[in-house]
C-alpha positions as CSV (number, residue, x, y, z in Angstrom):
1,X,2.1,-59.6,21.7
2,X,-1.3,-58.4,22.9
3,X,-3.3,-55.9,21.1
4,X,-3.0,-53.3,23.4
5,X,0.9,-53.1,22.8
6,X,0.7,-53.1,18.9
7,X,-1.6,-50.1,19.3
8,X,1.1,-48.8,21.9
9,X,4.0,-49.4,19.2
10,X,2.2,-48.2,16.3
11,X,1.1,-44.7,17.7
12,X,5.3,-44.6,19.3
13,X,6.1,-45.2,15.5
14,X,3.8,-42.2,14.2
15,X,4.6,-40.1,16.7
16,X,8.5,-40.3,15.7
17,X,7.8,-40.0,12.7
18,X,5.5,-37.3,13.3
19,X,8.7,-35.8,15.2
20,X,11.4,-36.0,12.2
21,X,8.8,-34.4,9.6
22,X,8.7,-31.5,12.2
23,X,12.2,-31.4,12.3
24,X,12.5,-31.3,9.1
25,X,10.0,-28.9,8.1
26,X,12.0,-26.4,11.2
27,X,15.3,-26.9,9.5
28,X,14.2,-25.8,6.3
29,X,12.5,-23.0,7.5
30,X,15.3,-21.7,9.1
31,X,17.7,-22.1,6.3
32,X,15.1,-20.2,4.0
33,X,14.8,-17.1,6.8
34,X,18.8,-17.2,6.9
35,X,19.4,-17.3,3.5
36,X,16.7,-14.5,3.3
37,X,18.2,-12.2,5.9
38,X,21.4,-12.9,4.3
39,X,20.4,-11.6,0.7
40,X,18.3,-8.6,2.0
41,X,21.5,-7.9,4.6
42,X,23.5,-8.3,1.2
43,X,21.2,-5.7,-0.9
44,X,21.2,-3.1,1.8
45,X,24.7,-2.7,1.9
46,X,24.8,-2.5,-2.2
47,X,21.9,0.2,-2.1
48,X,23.3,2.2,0.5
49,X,26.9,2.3,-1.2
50,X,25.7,3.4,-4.4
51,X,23.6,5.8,-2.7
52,X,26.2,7.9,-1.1
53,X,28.5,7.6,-3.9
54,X,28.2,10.1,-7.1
55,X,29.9,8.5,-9.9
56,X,29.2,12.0,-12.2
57,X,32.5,12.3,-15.2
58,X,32.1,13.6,-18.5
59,X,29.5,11.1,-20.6
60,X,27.9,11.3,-24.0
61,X,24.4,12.0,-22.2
62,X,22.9,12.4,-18.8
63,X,19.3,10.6,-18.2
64,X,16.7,11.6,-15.3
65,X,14.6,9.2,-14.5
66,X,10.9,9.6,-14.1
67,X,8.7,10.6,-11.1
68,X,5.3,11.6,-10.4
69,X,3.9,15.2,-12.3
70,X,1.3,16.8,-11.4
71,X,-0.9,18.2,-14.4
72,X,2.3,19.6,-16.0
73,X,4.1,20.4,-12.7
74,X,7.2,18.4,-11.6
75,X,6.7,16.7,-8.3
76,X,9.1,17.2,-5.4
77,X,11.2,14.3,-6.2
78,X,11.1,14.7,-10.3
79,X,11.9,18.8,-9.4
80,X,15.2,17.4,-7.5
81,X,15.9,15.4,-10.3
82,X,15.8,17.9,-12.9
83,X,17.5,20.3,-10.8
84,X,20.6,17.8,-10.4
85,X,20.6,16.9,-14.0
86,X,20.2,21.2,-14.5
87,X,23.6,21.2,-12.7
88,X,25.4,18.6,-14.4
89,X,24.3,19.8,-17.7
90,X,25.5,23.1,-16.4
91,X,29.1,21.6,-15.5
92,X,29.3,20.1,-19.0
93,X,29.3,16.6,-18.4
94,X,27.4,15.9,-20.9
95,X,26.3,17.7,-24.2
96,X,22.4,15.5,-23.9
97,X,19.8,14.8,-21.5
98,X,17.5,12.1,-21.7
99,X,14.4,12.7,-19.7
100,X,12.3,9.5,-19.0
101,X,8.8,8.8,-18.1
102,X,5.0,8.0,-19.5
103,X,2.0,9.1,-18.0
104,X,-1.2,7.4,-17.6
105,X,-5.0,8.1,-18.4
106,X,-5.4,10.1,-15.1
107,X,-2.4,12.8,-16.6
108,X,-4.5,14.4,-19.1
109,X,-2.2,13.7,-21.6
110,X,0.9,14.6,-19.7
111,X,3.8,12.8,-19.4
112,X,7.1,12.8,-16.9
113,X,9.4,12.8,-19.9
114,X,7.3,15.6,-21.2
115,X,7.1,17.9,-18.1
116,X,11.2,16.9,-17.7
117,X,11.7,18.5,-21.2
118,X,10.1,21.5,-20.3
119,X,11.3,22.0,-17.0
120,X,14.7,21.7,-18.8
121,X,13.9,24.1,-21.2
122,X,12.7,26.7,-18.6
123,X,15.8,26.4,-17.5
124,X,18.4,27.4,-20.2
125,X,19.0,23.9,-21.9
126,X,18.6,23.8,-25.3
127,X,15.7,22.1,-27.3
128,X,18.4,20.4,-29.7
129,X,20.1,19.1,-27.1
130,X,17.2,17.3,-24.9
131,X,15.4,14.0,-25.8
132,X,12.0,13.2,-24.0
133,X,10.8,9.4,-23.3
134,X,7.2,9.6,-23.1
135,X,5.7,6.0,-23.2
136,X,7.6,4.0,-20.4
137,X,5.5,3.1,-17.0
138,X,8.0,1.8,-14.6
139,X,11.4,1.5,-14.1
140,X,12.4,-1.4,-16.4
141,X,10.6,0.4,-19.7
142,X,12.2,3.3,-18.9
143,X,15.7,1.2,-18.9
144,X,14.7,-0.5,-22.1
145,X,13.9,2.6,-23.7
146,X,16.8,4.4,-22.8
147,X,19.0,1.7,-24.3
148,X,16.7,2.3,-27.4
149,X,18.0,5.8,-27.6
150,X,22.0,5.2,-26.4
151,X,22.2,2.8,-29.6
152,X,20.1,5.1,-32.4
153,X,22.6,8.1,-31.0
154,X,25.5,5.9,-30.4
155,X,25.8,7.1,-27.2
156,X,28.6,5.2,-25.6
157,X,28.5,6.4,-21.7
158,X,25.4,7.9,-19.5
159,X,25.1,10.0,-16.3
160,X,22.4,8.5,-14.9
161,X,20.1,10.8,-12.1
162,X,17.2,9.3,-9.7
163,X,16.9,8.8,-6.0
164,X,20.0,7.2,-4.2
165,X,18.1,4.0,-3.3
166,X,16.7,3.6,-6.5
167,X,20.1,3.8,-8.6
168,X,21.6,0.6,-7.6
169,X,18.5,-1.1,-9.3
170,X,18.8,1.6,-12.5
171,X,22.1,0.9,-12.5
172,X,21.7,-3.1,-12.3
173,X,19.0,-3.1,-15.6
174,X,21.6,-0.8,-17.5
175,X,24.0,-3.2,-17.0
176,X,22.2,-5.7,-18.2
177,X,20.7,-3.6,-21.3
178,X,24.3,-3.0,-22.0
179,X,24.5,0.0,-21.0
180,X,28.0,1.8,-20.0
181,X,26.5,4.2,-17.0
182,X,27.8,6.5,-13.6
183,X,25.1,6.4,-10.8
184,X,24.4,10.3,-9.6
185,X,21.9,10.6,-6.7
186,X,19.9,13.3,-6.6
187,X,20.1,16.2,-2.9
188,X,18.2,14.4,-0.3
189,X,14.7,16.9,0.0
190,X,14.7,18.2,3.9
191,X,14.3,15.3,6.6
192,X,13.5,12.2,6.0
193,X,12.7,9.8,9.3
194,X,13.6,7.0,10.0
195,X,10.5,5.1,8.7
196,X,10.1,6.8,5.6
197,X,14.2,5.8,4.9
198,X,13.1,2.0,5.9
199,X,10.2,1.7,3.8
200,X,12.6,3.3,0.2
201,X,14.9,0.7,1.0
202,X,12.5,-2.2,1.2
203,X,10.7,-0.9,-1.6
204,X,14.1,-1.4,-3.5
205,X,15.0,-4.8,-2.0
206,X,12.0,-6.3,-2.5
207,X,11.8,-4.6,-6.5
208,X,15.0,-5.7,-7.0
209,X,14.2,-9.4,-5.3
210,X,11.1,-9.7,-7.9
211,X,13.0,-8.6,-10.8
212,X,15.8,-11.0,-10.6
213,X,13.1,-14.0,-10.0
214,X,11.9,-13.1,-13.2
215,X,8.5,-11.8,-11.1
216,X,7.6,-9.0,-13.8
217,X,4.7,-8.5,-12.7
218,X,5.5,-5.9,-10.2
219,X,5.3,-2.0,-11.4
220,X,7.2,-0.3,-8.9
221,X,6.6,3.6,-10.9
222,X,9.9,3.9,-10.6
């Protein structure tokens, strides 16, 4: 065999080889983006059936969960919130409600569980009958403390208030704090497009993706 068709053999042998690597490496990207586009598929369809479902029946407490505050003012979202939990309170579904929620150096000493509790008690619910959370930071603390709370009151059963598209997360972590809860989304606030609705729901898909890899390193501020 002359030199020239070694060379000519030995570059066909690379380049097949070069060939099934590619192949390879194209398979198992596409079975990653399936697999992928099947879990997010999968968690869209689990967000978006707990959000347009209210679960609300009689309970041993009902538990808002934190939003932003502004310098002792309840945001638009944690105002909603309130206002729901306000109403459920009002229907006696529940003689307790939790409020959740930290705050952070920039809050001059304020605190979402804090402005919840007062909110609540400008509005006609009793002091005795409200417990403020005032040193969680995102959504898992604020599960972890509530659980805290359900077992030093032996609370059995919780009402549980956010966002719709945040609650099937919520309710996830109860479940795994061992915690017996009914998902109750808050009114949508006026029109929300299109984009806006996208972004909540990746925000959730992706939270939820990190959590249940064990990622804890991601604060989604609830």
């Amino acid at each position: 065999m002359s030199p020239t068709s070694s060379i000519s053999k030995s570059s066909g042998v690379k380049r097949r080889r070069r060939s099934r690597a590619w192949t390879v490496v194209r398979y198992s990207i596409g079975t990653a983006l399936v697999a992928a586009l099947g879990w997010f598929g999968w968690l869209y369809i689990q967000i978006n059936a707990v959000a347009a479902h209210d679960e609300a029946r009689p309970a041993d407490a009902i538990a808002v969960f934190g939003a932003a505050e502004y310098l002792g003012r309840p945001s638009p979202v944690l105002h909603a919130r309130l206002d729901h939990a306000v109403e459920l309170y009002r229907e006696e579904i529940a003689p307790l409600v939790i409020t959740l929620g930290g705050g952070s150096d920039r809050d001059s000493g304020m605190t979402e569980g804090g402005v919840g509790r007062d909110y609540l008690l400008a509005n006609g619910v009793p002091f005795d009958q409200i417990v403020a959370e005032t040193t969680s930071v995102d959504t898992e603390q604020q599960v972890a403390r509530l659980a805290e709370i359900a077992r030093a009151r032996h609370l059995n059963s919780i009402v549980v208030v956010s966002d719709g598209t945040h609650l099937f997360r919520v309710r996830k972590l109860c479940e795994d704090a061992g915690l017996i809860v009914y998902t109750s989304p808050r009114p949508a606030l006026g029109h929300i497009d299109n984009y806006d609705m996208t972004l909540r729901y990746w925000h959730e898909m992706l939270s939820y993706t990190l959590l249940r890899l064990h990622l804890n390193g991601w604060k989604d501020g609830g």
